[in-house]
C-alpha positions in Angstrom: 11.4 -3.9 3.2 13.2 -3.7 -0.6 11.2 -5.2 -3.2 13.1 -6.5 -6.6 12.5 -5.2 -9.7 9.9 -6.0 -11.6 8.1 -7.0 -8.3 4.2 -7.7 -8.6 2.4 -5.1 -6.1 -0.9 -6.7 -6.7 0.7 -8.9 -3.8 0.4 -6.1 -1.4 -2.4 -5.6 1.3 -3.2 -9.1 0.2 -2.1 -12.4 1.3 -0.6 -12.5 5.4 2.4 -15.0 5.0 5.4 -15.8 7.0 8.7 -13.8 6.7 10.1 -16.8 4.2 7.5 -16.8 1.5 8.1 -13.2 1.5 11.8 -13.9 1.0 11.3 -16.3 -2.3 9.2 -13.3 -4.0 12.7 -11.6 -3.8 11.2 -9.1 -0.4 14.0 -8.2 1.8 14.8 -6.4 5.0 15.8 -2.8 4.3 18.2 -2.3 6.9 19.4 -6.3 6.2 19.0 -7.2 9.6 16.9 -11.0 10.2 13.9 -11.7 11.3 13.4 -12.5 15.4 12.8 -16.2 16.0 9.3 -15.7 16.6 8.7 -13.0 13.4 9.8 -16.0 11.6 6.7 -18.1 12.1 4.2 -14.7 12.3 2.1 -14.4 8.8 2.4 -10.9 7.4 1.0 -8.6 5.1 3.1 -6.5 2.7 2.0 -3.0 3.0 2.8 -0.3 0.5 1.3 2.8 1.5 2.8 5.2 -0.5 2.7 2.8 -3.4 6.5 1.3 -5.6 8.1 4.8 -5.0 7.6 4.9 -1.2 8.6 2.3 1.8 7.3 -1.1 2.2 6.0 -2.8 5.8 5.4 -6.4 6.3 2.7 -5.7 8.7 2.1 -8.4 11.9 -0.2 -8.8 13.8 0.5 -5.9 16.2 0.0 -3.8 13.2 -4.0 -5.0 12.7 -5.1 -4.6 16.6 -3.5 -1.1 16.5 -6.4 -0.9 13.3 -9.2 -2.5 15.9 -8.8 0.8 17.5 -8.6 3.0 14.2 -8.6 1.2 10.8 -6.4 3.8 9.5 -3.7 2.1 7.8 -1.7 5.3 8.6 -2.5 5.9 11.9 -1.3 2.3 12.5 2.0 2.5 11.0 2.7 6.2 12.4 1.9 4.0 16.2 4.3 0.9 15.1 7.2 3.3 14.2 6.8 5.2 16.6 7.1 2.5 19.0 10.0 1.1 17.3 11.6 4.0 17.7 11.1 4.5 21.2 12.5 0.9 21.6 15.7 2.2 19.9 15.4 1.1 16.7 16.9 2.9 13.7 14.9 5.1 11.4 13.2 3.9 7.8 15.8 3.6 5.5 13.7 5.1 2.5 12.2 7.8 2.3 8.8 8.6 1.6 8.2 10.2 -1.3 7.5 13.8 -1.9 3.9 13.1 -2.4 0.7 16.1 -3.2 -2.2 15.6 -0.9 -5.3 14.8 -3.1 -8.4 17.5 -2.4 -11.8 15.0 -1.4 -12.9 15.6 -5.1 -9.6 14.2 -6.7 -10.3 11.0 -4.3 -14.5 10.8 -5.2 -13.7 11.4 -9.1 -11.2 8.5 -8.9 -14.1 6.1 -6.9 -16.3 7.3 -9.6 -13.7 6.6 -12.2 -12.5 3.7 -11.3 -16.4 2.4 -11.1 -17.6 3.4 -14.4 -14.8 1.8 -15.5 -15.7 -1.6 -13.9 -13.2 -1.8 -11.2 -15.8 -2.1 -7.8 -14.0 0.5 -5.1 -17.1 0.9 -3.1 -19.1 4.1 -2.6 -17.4 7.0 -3.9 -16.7 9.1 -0.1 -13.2 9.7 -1.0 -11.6 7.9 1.9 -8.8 5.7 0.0 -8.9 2.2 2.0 -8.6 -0.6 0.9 -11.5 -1.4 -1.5 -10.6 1.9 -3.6 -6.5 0.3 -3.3 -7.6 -2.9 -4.6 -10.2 -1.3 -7.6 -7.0 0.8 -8.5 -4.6 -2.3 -8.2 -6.7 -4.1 -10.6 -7.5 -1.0 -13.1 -3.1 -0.8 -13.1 -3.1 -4.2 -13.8 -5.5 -4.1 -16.5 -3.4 -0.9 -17.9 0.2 -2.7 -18.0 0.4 -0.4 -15.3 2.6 -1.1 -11.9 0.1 -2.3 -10.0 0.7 -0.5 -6.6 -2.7 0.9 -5.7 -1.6 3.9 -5.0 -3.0 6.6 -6.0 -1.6 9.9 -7.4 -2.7 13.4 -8.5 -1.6 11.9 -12.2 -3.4 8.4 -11.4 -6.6 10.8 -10.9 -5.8 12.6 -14.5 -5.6 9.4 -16.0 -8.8 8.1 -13.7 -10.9 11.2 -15.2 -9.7 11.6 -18.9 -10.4 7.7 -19.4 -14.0 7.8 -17.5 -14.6 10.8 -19.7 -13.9 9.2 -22.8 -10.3 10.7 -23.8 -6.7 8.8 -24.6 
């Protein structure tokens, strides 16, 4: 999925609508191609899990039983592309971005952060799901800030010198 510019990614990992209301927030199909009759009436999720920079996923349902098995939001798209790709289908047509894993204290200061700053991301274990996504997407917000959730070795910077008191 392309998202247009100035797109609001407080939308993502939120509401599950069809294809269409997608379509009038200015969300497209990557590789151009239409929706299947029956994807047409489906709700979906927008999914961003590399945040603005990376590829976006309207999720369907398919996409949540895989996470009945393992609520990994990865895990479940790694299984649905894979799939899709075994069907034949084509590759992603972005990229992900060249991205630097975060070390379990980078993710726990950033829960901490993002707490002492009033955002509520649940207990600081430094697994990013979706209640440390949603604390960031509203701290972004708050900050003028693309509101993407995702979260970077520089969102962590930020996270810490703000907690601690510092521009």
């Amino acid at each position: 999925m392309i998202a247009p510019e100035g797109f609001d990614y407080a939308l993502t990992e939120g509401p599950r609508e069809i294809p269409g209301w997608w379509a009038e927030r200015g969300i497209r199909a990557a590789d151009g191609r239409p929706f299947s009759t029956a994807d047409q009436q489906a709700p979906a999720e927008l999914i961003a899990p590399s945040g603005a920079a990376g590829p976006l996923f309207l999720a369907f349902h398919n996409h949540f039983m895989i996470r009945r098995y393992n609520n990994s939001t990865a895990y479940a798209l790694g299984v649905g592309l894979l799939a899709q790709r075994l069907a034949g289908e084509g590759q992603l047509v972005r990229d992900w971005p060249q991205e630097t894993p975060l070390a379990l204290t980078d993710r726990s200061d950033a829960q901490r952060a993002l707490a002492q700053l009033g955002f509520d991301p649940g207990a600081p274990d430094g697994i990013v799901g979706v209640n440390t996504r949603k604390a960031l997407r509203a701290y972004q917000a708050s900050r003028g800030l693309v509101a993407d959730g995702y979260l970077s070795l520089e969102m962590v910077r930020r996270l810490r010198g703000e907690a601690a008191g510092q521009p």
